[in-house]
Structures are given as structure tokens and as C-alpha cells.
C-alpha positions as CSV (number, residue, x, y, z in Angstrom):
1,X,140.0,86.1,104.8
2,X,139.3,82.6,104.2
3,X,135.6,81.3,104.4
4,X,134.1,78.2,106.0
5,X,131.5,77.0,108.8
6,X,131.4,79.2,111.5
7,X,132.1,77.3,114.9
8,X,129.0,79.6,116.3
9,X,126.9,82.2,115.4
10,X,127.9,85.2,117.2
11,X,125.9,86.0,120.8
12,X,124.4,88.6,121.7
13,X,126.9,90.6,123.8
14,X,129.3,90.1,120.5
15,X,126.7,91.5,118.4
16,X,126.1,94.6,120.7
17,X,130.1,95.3,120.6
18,X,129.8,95.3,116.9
19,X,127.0,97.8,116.7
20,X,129.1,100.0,119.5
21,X,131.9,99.8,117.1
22,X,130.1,100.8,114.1
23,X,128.3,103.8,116.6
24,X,131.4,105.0,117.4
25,X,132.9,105.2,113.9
26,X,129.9,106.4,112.1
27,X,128.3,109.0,113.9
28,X,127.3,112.4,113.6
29,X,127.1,113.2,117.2
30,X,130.5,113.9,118.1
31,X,130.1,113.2,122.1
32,X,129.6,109.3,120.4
33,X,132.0,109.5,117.6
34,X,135.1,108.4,118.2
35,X,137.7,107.1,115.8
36,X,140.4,105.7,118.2
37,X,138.2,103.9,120.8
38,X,136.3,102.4,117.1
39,X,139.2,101.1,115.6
40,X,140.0,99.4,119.7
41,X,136.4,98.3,119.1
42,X,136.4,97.1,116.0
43,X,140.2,95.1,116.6
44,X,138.3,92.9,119.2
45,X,135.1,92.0,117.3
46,X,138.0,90.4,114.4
47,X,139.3,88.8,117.1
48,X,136.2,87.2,118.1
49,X,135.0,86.8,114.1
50,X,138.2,85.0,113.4
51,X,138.4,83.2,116.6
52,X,134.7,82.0,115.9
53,X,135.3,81.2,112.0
54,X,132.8,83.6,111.0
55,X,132.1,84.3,107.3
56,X,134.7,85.7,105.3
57,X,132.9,88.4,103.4
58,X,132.2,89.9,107.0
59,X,135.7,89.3,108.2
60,X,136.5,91.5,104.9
61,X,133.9,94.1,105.7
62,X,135.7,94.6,109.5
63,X,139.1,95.0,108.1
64,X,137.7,97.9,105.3
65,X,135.7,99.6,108.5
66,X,138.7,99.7,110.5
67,X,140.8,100.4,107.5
68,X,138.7,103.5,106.7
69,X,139.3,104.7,110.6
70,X,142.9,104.3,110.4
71,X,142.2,105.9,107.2
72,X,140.8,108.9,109.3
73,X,143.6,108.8,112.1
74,X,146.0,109.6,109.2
75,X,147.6,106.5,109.9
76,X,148.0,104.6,106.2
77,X,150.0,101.5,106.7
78,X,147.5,100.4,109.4
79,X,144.7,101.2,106.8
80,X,147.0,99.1,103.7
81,X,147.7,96.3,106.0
82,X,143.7,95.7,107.1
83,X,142.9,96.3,103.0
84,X,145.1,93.9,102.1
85,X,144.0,91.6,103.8
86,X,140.2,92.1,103.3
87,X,141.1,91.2,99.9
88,X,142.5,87.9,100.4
């Protein structure tokens, strides 16, 4: 992911989808964790990061989350194609 001036920060409503995203991948409850709806979660804060020019490194950071759930969903080319391109 290329890095640059953000065109905004993110707001708040984009900041809670985030932290849903993460909620749902990471926890230990399991009526909260859920993989599939996090990496659904996760696919539309990138969309608004890269829409919004927000910093690479946490462009990067997305794509390894989500790479680590499709990771989990046993699904590896999703998980090589977001890890390649967290390293860019």
C-alpha cells in the first residue's frame, strides 16, 4: 500500500466499524466472534481506508488482519493475495 496525505481522518462511525471488525475477529466470546462476518467487516473499512488515502502502514495492518481470518476460514489464496499486498 502506497503512503501519502490522507484526504480525511477517519469519523467516528468509521472508527466504530473498525473496532466491530477487530471484536468480531478477536474475541473469546464466541456469541461475538465471528470470522466470516469479520473478514465482511474488515473488506469495508479498506474500502473506506483506501478510498480516504489513509496511511499505508494501516492499510497493511487491515490486509494482514483479514489475511489471518481467511487464514482461519482455511481459505489461503484469499489470505496470500491480502499478504501480498500488505507488503507492497
Amino acid at each position: 500500500p502506497t503512503g501519502g496525505k490522507a484526504e480525511r481522518p477517519p469519523t467516528k462511525e468509521e472508527i466504530e466499524l473498525l473496532q466491530k471488525s477487530f471484536a468480531t475477529f478477536y474475541s473469546s466470546n464466541p456469541s461475538v466472534r465471528n470470522v466470516p462476518q469479520a473478514v465482511e467487516l474488515l473488506g469495508k473499512c479498506l474500502t473506506i481506508w483506501e478510498d480516504t488515502k489513509q496511511s499505508g502502514d494501516e492499510i497493511a495492518g487491515l490486509l494482514r488482519v483479514r489475511g489471518d481470518a481467511y487464514m482461519e476460514l482455511r481459505q489461503p489464496l484469499d489470505a496470500e493475495k491480502d499478504y501480498a499486498k500488505a507488503i507492497e
